[in-house]
C-alpha positions in Angstrom: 14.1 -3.9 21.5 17.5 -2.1 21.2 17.9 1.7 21.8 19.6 3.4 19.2 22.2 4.4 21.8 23.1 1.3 22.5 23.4 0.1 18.8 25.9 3.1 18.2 27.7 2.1 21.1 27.8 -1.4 20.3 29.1 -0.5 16.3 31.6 2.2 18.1 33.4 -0.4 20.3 33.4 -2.9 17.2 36.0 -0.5 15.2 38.6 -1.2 17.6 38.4 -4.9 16.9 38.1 -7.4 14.5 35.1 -9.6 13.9 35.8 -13.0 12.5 32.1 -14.6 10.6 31.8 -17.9 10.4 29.0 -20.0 9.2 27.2 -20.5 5.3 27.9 -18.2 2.4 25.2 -18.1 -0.1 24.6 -16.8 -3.4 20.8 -15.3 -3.9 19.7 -14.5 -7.3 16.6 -11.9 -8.0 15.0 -12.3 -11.2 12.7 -9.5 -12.3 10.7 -10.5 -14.9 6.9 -10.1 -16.3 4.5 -13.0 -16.3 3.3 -13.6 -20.5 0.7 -16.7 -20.0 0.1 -19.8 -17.7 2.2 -23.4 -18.7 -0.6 -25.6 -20.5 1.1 -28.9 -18.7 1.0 -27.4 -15.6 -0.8 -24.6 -13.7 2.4 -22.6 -13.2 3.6 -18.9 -14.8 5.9 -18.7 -17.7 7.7 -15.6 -16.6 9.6 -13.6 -19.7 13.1 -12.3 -17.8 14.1 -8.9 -17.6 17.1 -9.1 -15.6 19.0 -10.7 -13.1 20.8 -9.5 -9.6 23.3 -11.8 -7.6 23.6 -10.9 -4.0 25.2 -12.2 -0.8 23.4 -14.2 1.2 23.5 -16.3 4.7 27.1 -15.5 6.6 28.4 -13.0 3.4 25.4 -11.0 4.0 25.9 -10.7 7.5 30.2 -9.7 6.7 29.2 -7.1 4.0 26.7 -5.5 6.2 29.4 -4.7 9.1 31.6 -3.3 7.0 30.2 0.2 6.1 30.5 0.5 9.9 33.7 0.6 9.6 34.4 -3.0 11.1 36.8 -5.0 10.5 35.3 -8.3 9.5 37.5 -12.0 8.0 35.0 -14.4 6.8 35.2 -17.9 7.4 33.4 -20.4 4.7 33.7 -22.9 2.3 33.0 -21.5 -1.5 32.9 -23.9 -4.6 35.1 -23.6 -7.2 31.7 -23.0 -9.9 30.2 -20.3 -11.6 28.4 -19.1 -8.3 31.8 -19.5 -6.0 32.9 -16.8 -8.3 30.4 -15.0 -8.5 30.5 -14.9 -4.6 34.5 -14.4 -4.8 34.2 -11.3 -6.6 30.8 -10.0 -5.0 32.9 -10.6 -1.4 35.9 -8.6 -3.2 33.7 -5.7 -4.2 
């Protein structure tokens, strides 16, 4: 297990440089929503939805994370040119 200490110093030295992530970008989706009966074709939930959140996932996750550390961080991914590649456009932009 990691020392706080060391975490700090690790984050401190990061500053100074910058971090390129590489790897899968992926858009996760939370849906909050109440459950109002079970399906009679099939024994699964019929959830009414109350709302929606969009959130980075995978590699973008990892990107956004570092940089309220103050890193410097350039991401490196493929994004598709759908509804959720800009969605994860503007959630990178944010």
């Amino acid at each position: 297990m990691m020392h706080y200490s060391r975490l700090v110093e690790i984050l401190d030295r990061s500053r100074r440089k910058r971090l390129l992530v590489v790897g899968d970008v992926m858009l996760d989706v939370y849906v909050a929503g109440s459950v109002e009966r079970i399906c009679p074709e099939a024994p699964v939930q019929v959830v009414r939805m109350h709302g929606e959140q969009a959130m980075l996932g995978g590699c973008g996750n990892v990107a956004r994370n570092l940089t309220p550390f103050g890193v410097r961080v350039q991401l490196c991914a493929v994004v598709g040119a759908d509804e959720n590649g800009r969605c994860v456009r503007r959630l990178l932009g944010e």
